[in-house]
Backbone as ProteinMPNN parsed JSONL, in Angstrom:
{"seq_chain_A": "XXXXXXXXXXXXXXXXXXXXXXXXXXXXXXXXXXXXXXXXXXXXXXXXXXXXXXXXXXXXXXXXXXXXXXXXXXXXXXXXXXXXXXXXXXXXXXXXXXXXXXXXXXXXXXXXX", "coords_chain_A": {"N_chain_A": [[44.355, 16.213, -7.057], [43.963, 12.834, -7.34], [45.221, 10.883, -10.72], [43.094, 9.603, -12.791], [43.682, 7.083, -14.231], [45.621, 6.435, -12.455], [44.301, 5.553, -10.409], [42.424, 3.809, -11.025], [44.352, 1.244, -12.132], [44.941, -0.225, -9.784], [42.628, -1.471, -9.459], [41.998, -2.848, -11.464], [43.879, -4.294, -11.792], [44.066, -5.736, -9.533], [41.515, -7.499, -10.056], [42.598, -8.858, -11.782], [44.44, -10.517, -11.374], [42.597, -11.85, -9.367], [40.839, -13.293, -11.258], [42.5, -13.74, -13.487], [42.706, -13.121, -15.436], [42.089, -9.879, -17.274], [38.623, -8.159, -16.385], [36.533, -7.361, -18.732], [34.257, -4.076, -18.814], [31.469, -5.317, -19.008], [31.974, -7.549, -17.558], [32.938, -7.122, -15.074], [30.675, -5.172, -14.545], [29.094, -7.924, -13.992], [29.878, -8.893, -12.079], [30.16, -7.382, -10.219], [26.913, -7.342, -9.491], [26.534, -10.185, -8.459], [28.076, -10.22, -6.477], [26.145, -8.599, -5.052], [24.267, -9.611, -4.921], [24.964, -11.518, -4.078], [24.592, -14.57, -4.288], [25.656, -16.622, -5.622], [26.12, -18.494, -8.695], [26.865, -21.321, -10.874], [25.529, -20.527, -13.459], [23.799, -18.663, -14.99], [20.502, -17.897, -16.422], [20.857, -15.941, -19.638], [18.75, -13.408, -19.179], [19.01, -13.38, -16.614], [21.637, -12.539, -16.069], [21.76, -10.353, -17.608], [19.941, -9.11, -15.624], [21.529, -9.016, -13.45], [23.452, -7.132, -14.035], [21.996, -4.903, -13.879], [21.646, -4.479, -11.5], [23.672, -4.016, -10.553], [24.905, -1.775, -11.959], [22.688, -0.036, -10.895], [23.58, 0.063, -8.417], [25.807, 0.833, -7.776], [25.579, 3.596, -9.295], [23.931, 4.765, -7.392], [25.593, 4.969, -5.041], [26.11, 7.807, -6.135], [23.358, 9.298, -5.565], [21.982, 8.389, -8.013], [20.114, 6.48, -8.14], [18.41, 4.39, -5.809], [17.65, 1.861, -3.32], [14.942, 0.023, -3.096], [13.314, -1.815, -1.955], [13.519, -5.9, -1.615], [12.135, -8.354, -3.792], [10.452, -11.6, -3.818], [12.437, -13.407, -4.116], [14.527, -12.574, -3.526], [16.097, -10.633, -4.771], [17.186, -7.565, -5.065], [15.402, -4.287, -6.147], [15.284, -1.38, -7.85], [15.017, 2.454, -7.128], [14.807, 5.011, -9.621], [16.358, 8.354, -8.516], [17.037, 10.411, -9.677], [17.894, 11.899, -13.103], [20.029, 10.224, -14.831], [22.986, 11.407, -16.318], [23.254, 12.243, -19.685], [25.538, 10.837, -21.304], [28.285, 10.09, -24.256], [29.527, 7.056, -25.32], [32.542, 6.884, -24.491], [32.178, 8.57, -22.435], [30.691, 7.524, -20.632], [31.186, 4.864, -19.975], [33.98, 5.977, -18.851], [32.339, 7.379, -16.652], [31.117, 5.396, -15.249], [33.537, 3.619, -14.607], [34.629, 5.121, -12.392], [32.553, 5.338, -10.508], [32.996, 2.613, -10.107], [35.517, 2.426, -8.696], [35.598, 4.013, -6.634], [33.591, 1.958, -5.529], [34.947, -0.263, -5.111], [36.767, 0.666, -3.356], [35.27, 1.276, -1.117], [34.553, -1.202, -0.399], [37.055, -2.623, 0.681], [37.625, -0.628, 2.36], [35.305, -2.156, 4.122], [36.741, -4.448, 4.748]], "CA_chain_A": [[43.541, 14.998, -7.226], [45.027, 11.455, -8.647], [44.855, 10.617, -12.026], [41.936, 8.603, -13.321], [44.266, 6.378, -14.276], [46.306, 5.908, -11.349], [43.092, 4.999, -9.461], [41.959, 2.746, -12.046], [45.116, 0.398, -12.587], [44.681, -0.788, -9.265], [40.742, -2.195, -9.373], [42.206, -3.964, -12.409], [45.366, -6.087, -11.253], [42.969, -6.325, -8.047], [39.89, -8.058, -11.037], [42.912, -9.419, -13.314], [45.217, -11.259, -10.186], [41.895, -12.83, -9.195], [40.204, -14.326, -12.539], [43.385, -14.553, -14.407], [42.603, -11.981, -17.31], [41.735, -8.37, -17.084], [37.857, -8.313, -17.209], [35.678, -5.655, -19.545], [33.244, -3.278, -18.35], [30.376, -6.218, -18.703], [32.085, -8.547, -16.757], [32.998, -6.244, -14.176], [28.864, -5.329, -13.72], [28.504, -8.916, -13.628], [30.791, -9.68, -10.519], [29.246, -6.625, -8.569], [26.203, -7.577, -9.252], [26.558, -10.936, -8.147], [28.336, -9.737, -5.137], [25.315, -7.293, -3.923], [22.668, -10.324, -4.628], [24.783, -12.455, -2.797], [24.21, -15.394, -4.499], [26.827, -17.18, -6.663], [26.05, -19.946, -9.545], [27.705, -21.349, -11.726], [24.701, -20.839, -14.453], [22.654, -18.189, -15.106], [20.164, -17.719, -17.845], [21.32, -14.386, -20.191], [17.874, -12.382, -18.231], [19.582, -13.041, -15.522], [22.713, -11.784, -16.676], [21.681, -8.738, -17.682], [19.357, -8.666, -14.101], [23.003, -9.075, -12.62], [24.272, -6.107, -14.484], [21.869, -3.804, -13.913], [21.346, -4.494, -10.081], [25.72, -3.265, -10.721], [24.918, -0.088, -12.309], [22.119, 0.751, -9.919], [24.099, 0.012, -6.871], [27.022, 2.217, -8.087], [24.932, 4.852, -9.506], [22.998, 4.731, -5.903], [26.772, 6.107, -4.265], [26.035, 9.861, -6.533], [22.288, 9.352, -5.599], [20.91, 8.593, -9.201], [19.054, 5.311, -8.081], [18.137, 4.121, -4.458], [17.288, 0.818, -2.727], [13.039, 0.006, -3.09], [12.955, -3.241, -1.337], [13.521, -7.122, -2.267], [11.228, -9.094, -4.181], [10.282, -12.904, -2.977], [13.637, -14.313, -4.311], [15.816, -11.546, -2.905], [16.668, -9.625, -5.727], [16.795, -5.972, -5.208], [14.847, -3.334, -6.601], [15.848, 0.358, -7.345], [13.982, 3.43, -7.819], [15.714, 6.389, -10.374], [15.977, 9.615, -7.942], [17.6, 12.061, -10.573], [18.114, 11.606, -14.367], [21.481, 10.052, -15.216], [23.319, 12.328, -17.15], [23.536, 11.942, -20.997], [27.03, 10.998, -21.87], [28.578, 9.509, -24.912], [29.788, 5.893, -24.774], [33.396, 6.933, -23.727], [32.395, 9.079, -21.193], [29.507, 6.53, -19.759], [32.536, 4.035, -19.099], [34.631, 6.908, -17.773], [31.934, 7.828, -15.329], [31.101, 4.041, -14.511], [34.502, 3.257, -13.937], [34.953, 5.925, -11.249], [32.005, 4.516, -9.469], [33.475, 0.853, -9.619], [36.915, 2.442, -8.534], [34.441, 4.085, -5.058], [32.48, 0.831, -4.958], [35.621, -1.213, -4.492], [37.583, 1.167, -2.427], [34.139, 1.438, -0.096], [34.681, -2.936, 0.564], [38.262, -2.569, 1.129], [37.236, -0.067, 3.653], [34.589, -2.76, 4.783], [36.908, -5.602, 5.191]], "C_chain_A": [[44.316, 13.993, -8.094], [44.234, 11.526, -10.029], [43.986, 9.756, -12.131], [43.042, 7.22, -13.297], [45.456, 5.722, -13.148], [45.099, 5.614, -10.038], [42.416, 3.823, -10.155], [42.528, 1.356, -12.288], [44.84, -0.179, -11.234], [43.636, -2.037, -8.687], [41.765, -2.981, -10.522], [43.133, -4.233, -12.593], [44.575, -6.176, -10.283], [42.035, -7.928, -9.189], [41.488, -9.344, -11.555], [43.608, -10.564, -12.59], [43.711, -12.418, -9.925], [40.576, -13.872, -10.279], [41.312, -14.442, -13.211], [43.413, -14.137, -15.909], [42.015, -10.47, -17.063], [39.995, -8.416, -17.757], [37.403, -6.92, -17.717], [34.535, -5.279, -18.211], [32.053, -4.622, -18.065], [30.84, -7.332, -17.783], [32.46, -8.344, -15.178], [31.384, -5.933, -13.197], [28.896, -6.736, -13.313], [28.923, -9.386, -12.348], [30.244, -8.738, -9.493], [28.143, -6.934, -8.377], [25.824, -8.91, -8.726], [27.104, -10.866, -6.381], [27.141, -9.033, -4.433], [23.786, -8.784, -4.273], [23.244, -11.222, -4.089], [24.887, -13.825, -2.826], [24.564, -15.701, -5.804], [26.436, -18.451, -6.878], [26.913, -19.927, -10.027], [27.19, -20.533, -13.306], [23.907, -19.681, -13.989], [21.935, -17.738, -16.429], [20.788, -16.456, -18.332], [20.232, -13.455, -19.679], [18.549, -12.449, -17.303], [20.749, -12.513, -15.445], [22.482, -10.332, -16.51], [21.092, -7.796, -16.357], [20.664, -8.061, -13.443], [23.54, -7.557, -12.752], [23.108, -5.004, -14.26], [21.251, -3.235, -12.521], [22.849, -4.07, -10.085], [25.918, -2.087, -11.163], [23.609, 0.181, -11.273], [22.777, 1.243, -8.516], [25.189, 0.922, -7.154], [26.531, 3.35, -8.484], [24.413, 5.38, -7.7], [24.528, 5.459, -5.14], [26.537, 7.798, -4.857], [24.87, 9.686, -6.616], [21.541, 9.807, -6.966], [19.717, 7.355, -8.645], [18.866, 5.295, -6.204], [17.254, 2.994, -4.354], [15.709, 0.765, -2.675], [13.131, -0.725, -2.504], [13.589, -4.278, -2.364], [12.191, -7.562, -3.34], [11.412, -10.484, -3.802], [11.402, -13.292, -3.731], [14.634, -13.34, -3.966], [16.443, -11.204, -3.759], [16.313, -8.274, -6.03], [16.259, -5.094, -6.355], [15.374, -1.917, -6.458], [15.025, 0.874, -8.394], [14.962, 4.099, -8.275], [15.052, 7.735, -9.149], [16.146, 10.558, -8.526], [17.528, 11.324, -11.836], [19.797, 11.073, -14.216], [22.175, 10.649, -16.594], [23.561, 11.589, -18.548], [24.742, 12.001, -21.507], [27.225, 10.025, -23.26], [29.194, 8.237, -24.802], [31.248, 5.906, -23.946], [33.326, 7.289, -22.221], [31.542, 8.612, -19.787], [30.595, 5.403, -19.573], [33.072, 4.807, -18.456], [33.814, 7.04, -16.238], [31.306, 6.488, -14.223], [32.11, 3.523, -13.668], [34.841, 4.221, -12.788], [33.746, 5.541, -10.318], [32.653, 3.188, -8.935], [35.126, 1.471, -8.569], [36.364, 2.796, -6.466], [33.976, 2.922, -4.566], [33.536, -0.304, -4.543], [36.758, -0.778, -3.521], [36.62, 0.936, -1.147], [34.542, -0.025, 0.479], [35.569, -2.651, 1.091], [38.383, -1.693, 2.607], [36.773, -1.189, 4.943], [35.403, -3.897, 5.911], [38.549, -5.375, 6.496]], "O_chain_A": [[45.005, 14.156, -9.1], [43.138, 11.994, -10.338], [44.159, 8.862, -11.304], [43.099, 6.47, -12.322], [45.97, 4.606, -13.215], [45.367, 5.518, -8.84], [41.885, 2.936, -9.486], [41.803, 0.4, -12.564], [44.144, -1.142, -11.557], [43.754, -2.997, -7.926], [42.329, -3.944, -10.001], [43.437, -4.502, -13.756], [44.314, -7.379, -10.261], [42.095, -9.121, -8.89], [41.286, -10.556, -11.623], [43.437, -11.666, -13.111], [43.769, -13.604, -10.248], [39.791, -14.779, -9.998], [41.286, -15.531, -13.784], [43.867, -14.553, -16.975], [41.16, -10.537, -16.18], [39.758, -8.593, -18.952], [37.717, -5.792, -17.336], [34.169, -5.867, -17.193], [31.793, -4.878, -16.889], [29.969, -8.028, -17.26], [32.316, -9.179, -14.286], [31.022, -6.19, -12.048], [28.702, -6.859, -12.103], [28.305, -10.207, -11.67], [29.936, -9.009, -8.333], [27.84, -6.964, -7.184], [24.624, -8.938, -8.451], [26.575, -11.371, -5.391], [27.204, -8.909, -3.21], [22.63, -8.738, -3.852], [22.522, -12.012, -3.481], [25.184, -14.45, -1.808], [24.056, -15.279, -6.843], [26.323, -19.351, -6.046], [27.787, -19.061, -9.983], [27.987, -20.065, -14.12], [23.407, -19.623, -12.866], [22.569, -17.288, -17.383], [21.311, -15.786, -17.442], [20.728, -12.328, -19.661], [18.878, -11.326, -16.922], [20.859, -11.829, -14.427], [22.828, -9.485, -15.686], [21.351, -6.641, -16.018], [20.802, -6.914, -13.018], [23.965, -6.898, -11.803], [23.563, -3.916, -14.612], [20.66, -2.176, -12.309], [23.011, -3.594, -8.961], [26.887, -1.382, -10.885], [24.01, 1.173, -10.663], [22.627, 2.249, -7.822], [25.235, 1.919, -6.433], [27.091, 4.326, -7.984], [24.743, 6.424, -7.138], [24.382, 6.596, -4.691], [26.745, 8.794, -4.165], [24.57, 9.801, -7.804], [20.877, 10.817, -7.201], [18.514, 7.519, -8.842], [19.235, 6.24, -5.507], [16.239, 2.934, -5.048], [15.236, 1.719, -2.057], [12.818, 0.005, -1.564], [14.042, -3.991, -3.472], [11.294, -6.729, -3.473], [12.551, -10.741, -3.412], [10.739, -14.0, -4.488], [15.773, -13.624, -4.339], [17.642, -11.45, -3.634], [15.51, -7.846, -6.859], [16.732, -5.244, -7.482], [15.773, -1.365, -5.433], [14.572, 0.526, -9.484], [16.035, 4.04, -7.675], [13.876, 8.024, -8.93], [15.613, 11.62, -8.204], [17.132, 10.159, -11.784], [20.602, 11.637, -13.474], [21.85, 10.313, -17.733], [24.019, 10.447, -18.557], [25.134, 12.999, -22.112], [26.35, 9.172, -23.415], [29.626, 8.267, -23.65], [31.362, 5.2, -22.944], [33.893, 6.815, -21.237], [31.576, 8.972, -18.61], [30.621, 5.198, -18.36], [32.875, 4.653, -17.251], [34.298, 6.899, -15.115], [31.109, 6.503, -13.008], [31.969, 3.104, -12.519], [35.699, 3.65, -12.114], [34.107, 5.425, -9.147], [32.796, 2.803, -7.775], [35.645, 0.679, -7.782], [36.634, 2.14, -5.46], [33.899, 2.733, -3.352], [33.182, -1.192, -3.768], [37.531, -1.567, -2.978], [37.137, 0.429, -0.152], [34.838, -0.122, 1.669], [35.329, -2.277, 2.239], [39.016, -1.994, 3.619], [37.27, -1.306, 6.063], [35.141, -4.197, 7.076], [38.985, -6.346, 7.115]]}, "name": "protein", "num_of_chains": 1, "seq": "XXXXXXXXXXXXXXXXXXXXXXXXXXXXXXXXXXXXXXXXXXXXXXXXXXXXXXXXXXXXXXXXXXXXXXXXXXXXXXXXXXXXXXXXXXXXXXXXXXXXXXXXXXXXXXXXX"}
């Protein structure tokens, strides 16, 4: 199996080539989650922010069936139900296991496109 890290450096010169700086973990949620609603401002309040980011950890959790798709609500911003507990990790190892979703969730487009 590859190294974490040799699966990793790629997603970020992929992130860093197209904004022009290597982003963090929060700015990272914020671009998937903007990608899966679809619907790019320039402006969004900080609720919506955080909406952004946590429609980015559902949708990546949702690949190792912790969350799953409920429906829209009238402005088309997805809903997710919890199907399992998400495991209790410490803050390193809750980036570790994030970033190996994001590293799936952007290999899965690359597939797409």
């Amino acid at each position: 199996m590859e190294d974490f890290a040799t699966r990793w450096k790629p997603i970020e010169e992929m992130l860093t080539e197209r904004f022009g700086k290597t982003p963090n973990m929060e700015a990272i949620l914020f671009l998937i989650g903007m990608n899966e609603l679809n619907k790019f401002r320039k402006k969004y309040t900080k609720e919506q922010k955080q909406d952004l980011m946590h429609i980015a950890v559902c949708t990546l959790l949702s690949q190792s069936g912790y969350f799953e798709l409920d429906g829209y609500d009238k402005d088309g911003w997805p809903h997710f139900k919890e199907v399992q507990p998400v495991p209790k990790l410490g803050l390193d190892e809750q980036e570790q296991f994030l970033k190996e979703h994001v590293i799936a969730y952007f290999t899965d487009i690359d597939k797409e496109e």
